[in-house]
ZASE-363736 format. One line per field, with one value per residue: residue number from 1; residue in one letter; x, y, z of N, C-alpha, C in turn. Coordinates in pm, whole numbers, plus 50000, padded with zeros to 5 digits. Layout:
i	NUM	...;
aa	A	...;
n.x	X	...;
n.y	Y	...;
n.z	Z	...;
ca.x	X	...;
ca.y	Y	...;
ca.z	Z	...;
c.x	X	...;
c.y	Y	...;
c.z	Z	...;
END
This chain:
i	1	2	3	4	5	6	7	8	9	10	11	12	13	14	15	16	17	18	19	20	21	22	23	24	25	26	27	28	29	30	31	32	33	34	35	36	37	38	39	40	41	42	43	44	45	46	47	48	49	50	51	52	53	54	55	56	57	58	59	60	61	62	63	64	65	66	67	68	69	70	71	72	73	74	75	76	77	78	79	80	81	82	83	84	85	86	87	88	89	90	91	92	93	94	95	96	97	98	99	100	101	102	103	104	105	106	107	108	109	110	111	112	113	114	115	116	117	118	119	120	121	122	123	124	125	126	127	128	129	130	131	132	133	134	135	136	137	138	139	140	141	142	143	144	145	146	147	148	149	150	151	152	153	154	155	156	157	158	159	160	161	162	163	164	165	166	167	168	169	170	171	172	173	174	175	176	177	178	179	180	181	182	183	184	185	186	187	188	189	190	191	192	193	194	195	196	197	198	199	200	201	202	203	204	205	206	207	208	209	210	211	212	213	214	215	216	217	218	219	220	221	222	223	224	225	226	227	228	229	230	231	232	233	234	235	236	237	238	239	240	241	242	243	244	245;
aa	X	X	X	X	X	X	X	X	X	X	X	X	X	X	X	X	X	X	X	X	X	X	X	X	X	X	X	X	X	X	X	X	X	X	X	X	X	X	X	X	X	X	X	X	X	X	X	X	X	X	X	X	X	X	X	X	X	X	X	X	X	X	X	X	X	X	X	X	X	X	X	X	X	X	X	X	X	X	X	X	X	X	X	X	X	X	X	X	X	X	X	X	X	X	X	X	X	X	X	X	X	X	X	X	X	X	X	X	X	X	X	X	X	X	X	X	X	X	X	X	X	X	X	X	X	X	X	X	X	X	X	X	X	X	X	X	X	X	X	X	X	X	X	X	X	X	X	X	X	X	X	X	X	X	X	X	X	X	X	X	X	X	X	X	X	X	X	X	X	X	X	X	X	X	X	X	X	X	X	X	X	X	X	X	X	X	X	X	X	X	X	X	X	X	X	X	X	X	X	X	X	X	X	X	X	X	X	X	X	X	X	X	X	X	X	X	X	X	X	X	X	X	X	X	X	X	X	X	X	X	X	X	X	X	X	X	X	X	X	X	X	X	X	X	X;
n.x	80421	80446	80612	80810	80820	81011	80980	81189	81147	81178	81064	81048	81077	81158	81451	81476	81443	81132	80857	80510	80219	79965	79917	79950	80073	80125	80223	80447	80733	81089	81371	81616	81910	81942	81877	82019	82197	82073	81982	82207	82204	81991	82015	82305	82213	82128	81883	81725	81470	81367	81131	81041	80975	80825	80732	80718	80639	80428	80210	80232	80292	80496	80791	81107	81244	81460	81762	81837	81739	81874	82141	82108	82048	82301	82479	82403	82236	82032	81681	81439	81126	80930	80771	80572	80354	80380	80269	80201	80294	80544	80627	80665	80843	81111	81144	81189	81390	81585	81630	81439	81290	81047	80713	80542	80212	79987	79777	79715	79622	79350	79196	79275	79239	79218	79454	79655	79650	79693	79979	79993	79999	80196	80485	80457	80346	80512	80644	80487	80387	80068	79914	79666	79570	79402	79086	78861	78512	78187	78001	78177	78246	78555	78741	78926	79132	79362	79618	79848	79707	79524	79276	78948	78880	78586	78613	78598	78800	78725	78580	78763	78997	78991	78873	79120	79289	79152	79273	79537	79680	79974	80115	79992	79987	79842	79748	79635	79512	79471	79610	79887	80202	80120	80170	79971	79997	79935	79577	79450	79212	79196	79326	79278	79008	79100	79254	79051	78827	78971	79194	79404	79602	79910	79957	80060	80149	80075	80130	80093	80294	80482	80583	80791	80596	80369	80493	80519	80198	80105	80237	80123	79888	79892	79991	80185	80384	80561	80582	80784	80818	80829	80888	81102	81281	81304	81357	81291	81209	81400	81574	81689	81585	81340	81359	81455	81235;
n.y	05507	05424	05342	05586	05647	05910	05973	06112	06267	06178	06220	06148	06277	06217	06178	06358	06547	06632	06825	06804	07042	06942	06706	06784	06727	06928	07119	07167	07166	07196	07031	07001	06798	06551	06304	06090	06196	06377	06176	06099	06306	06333	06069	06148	06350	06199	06020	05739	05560	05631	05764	05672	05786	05707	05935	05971	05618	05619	05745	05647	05365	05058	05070	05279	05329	05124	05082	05338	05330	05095	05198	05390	05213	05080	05291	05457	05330	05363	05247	05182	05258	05232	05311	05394	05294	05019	04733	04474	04140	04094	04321	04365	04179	04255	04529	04433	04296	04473	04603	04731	04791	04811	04781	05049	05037	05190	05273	05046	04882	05015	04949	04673	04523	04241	04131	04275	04179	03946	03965	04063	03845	03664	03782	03908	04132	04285	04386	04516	04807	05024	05244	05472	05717	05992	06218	06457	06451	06709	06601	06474	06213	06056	06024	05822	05891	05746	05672	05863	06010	06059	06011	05938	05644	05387	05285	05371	05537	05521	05202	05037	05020	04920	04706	04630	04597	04429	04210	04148	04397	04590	04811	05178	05434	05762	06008	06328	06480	06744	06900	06821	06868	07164	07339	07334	07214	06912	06678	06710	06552	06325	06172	06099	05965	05762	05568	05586	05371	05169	05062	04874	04931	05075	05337	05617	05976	06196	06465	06836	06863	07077	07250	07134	07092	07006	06725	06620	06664	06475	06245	06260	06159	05954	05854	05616	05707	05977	06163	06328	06620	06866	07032	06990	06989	07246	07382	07437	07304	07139	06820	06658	06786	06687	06394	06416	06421;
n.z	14794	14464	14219	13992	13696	13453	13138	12860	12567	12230	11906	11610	11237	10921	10984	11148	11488	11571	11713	11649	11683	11877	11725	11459	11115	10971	11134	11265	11415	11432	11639	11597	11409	11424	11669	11795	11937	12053	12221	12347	12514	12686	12842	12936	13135	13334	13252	13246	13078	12739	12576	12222	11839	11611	11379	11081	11012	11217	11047	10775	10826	10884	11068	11089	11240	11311	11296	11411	11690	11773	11760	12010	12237	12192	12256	12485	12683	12790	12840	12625	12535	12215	11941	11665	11359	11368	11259	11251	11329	11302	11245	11535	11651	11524	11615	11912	11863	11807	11968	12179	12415	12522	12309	12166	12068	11886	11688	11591	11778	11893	11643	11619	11870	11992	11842	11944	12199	12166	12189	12362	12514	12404	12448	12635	12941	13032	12791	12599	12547	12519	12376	12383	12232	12307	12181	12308	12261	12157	12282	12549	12497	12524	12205	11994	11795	11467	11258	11261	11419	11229	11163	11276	11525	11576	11829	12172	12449	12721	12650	12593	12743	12950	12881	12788	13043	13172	13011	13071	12990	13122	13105	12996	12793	12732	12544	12615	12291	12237	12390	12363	12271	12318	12574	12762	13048	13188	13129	13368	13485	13250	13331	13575	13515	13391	13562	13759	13622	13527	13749	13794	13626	13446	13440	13201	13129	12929	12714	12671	12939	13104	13284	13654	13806	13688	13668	13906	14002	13813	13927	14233	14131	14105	13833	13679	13527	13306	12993	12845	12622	12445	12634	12748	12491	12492	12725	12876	13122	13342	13280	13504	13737	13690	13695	13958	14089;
ca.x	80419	80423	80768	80720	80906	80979	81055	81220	81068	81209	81038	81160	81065	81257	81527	81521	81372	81076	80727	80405	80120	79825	79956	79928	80167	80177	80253	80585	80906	81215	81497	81759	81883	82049	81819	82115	82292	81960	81920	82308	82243	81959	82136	82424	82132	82057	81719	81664	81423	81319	81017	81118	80836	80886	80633	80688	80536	80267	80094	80224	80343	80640	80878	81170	81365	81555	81911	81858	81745	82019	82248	82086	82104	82452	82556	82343	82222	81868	81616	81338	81001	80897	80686	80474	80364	80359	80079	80201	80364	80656	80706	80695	80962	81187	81165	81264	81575	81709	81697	81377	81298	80906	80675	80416	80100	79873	79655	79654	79558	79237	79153	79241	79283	79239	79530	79752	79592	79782	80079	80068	80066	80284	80561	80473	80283	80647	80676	80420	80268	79962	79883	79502	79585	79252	79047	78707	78408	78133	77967	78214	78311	78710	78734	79015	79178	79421	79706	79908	79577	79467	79121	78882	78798	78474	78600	78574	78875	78671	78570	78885	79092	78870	78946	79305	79273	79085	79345	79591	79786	80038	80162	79901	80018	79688	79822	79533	79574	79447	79694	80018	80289	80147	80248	79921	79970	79869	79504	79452	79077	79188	79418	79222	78901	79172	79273	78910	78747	79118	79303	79525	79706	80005	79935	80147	80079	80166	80042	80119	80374	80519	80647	80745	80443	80307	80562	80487	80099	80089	80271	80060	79740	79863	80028	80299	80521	80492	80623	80842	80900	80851	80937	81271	81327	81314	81432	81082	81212	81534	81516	81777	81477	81232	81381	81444	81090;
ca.y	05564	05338	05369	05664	05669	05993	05924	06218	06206	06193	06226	06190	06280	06241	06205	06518	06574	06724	06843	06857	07068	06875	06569	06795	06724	07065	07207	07096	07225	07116	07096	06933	06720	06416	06246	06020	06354	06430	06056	06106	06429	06269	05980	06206	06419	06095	05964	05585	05518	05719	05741	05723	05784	05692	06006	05861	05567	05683	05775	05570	05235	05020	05112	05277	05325	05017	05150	05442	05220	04991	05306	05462	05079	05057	05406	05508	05248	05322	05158	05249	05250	05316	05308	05436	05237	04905	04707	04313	04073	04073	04443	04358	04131	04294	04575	04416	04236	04644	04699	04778	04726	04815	04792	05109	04992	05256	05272	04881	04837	05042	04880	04535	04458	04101	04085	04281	04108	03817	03968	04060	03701	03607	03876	03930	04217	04368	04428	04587	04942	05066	05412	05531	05871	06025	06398	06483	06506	06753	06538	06457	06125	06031	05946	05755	05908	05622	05649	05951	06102	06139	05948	05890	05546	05405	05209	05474	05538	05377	05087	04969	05058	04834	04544	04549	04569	04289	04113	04159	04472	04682	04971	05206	05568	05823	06134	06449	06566	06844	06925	06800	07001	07276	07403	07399	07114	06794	06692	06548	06459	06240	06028	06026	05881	05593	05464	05487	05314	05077	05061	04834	04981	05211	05503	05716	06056	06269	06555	06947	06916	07246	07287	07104	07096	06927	06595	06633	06644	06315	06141	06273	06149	05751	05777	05560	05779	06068	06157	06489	06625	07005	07121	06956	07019	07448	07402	07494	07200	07038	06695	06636	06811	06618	06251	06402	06494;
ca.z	14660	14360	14151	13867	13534	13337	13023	12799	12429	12102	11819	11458	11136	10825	11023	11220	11599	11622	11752	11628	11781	11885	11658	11322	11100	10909	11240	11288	11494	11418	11681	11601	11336	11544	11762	11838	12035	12144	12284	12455	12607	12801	12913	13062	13233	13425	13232	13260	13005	12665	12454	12110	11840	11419	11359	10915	11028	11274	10962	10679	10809	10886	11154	11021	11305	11346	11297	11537	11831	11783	11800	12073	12301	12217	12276	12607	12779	12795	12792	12485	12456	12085	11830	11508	11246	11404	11183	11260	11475	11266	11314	11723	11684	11462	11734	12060	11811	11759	12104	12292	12585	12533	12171	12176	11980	11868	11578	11543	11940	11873	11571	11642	12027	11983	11821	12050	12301	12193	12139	12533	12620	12377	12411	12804	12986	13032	12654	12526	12633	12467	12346	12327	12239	12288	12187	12340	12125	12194	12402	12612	12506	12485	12110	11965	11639	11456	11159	11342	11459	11125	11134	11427	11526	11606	11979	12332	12551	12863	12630	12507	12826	13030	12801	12772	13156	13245	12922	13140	12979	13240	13083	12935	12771	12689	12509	12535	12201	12241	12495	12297	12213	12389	12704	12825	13150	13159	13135	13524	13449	13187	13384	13715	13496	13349	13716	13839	13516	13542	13860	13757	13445	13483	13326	13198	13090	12779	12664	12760	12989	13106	13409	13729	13922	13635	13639	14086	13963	13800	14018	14297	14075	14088	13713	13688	13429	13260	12887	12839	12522	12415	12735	12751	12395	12491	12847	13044	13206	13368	13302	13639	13821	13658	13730	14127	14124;
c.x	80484	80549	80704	80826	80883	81090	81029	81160	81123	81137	81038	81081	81174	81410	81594	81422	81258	80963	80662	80283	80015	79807	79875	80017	80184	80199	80387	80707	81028	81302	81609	81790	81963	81994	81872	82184	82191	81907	82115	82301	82114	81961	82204	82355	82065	81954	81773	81622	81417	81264	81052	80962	80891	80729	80591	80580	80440	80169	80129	80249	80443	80715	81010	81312	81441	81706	81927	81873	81818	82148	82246	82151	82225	82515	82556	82333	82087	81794	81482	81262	80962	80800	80614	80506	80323	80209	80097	80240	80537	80746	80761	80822	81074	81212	81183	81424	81643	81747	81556	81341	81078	80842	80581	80353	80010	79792	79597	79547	79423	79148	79104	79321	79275	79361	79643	79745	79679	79912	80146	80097	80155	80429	80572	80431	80380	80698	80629	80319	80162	79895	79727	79539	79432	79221	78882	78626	78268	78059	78062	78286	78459	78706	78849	79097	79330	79514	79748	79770	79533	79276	79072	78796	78657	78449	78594	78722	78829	78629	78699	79015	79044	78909	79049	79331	79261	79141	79470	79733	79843	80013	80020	79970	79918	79769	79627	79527	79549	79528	79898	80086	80240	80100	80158	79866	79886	79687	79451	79304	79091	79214	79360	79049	78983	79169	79143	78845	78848	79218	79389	79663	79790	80062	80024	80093	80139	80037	80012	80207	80442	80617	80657	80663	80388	80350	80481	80319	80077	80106	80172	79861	79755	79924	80162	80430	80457	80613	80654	80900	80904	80933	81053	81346	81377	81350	81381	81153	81343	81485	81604	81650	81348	81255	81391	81300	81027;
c.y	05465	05412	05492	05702	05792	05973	06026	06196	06238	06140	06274	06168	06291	06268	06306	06519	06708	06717	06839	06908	07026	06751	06654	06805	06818	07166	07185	07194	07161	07144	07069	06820	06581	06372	06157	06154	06329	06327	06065	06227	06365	06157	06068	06289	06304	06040	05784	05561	05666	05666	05764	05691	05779	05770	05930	05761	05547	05690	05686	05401	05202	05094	05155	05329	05275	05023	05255	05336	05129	05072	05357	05354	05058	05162	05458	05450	05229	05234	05213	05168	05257	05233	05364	05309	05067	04851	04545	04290	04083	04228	04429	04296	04172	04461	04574	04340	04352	04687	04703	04720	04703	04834	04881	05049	05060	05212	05098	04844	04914	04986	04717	04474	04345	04052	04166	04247	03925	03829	03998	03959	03627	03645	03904	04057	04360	04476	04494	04693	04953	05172	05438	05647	05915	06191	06334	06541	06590	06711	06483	06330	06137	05969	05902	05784	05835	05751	05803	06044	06182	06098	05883	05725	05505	05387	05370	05406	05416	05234	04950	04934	04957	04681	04503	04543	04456	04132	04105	04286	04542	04825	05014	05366	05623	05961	06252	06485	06687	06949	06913	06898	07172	07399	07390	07317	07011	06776	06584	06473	06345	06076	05996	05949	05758	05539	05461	05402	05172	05100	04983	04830	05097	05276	05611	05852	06101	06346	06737	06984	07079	07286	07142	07023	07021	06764	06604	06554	06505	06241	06092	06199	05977	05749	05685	05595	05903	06145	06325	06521	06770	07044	07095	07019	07204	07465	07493	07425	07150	06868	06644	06689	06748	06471	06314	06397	06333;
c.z	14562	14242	13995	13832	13485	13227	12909	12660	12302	11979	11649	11373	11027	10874	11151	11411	11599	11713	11721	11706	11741	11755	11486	11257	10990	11046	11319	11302	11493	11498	11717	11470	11354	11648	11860	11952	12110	12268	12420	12542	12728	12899	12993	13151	13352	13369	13211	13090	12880	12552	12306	11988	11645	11367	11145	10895	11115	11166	10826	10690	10790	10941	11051	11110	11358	11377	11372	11716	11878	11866	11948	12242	12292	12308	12456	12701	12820	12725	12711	12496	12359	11974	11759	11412	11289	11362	11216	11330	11416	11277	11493	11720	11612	11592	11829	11972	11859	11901	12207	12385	12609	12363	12186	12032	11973	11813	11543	11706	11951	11738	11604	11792	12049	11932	11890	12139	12310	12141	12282	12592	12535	12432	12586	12835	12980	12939	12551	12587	12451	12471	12291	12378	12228	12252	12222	12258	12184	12251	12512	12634	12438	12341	12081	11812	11609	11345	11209	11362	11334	11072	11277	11394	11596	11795	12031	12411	12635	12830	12647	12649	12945	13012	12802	12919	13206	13091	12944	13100	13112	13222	12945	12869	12713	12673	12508	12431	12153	12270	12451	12250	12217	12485	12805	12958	13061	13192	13288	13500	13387	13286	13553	13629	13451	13465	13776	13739	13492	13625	13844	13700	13593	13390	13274	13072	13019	12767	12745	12876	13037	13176	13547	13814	13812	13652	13846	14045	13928	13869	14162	14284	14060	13987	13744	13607	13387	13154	12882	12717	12494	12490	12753	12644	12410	12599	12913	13145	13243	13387	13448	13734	13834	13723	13900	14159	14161;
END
């Protein structure tokens, strides 16, 4: 069995921790207003790594959580994944300075994969995960919606996922969004067509969490992580049960 990351999720708006269901951002849960707390309480629960997410610029641009991630690296010890907003190279490197450990690249990495493509061999396979958050379109294809899932692009899941594959990306994260923020499990179809369409990548899953048997599930399905955020946030979930799992 192939080493598997769960990585707790914080996501901030305007300062504050929240949720949105199914990545809409008039649907928003607020629960907490200290993401910094929220980033030490899962530290002292044992978590390793944590997903950290600048929901602001998801949809408008420019990272703006530089001074958290700094905080969080000093304070904790984890190690951070994060990103929204990320539109250049100069955002990438201004984000491993603050602290991280990993650069997520959405909306630009479906747009323009040629150029995160050379930001993996600049920067190293290590350093940059890659988020094709996907929703299914009445035919059945995985579509790709960009600027916090507010506009669908034209690339395909299986296209794009294929490519950064055989361009030698590692880490891959595919959010359902259908499935996001709530409750209702993870989508296993999704993530057993990524590893057969890309056996290489290591997948990590997001999206519906719940219970359990869901974090077991993935693992059991080949992902290589798997992203926890509601359910921690309302305590469906022990994250101490989750990292034994």
């Amino acid at each position: 069995m192939n080493a598997f990351t769960v990585y707790p999720a914080i996501d901030v708006r305007e300062g504050r921790v929240v949720r949105l269901a199914q990545g809409d951002y008039r649907r928003e849960t607020t629960y907490g207003h200290d993401p910094l707390e929220t980033a030490r309480a899962y530290a002292a629960q044992g978590a390793r790594w944590l997903h950290l997410v600048d929901l602001d610029a998801a949809r408008a641009g420019g990272y703006t959580l530089a001074p958290l991630l700094d905080q969080i690296r000093d304070t904790t010890g984890l190690e951070v994944q994060t990103g929204g907003g990320v539109r250049c190279r100069a955002d990438v490197v201004r984000i491993l300075e603050a602290g991280a450990s990993r650069v997520v690249v959405g909306s630009l990495a479906i747009q323009q994969p040629d150029r995160v493509l050379e930001w993996i061999a600049e920067f190293g396979a290590a350093r940059i995960t890659v988020a094709l958050d996907a929703r299914q379109d009445a035919q059945g294809q995985w579509r790709l919606p960009v600027h916090g899932w507010t506009e669908t692009a034209e690339a395909t899941l299986d296209g794009l996922a294929l490519r950064y594959a055989e361009g030698g990306l590692v880490h891959l994260l595919s959010t359902d969004i259908e499935r996001d923020g709530m409750l209702s499990g993870p989508n296993g179809e999704l993530y057993a067509y990524l590893r057969a369409i890309a056996p290489g990548l290591q997948v990590q899953a997001s999206g519906g969490v719940r219970e359990l048997a869901d974090v077991a599930e993935a693992r059991r399905q080949g992902c290589a992580g798997i992203v926890l955020g509601r359910a921690l946030l309302e305590a469906r979930l022990a994250l101490p049960e989750a990292l034994a799992c």
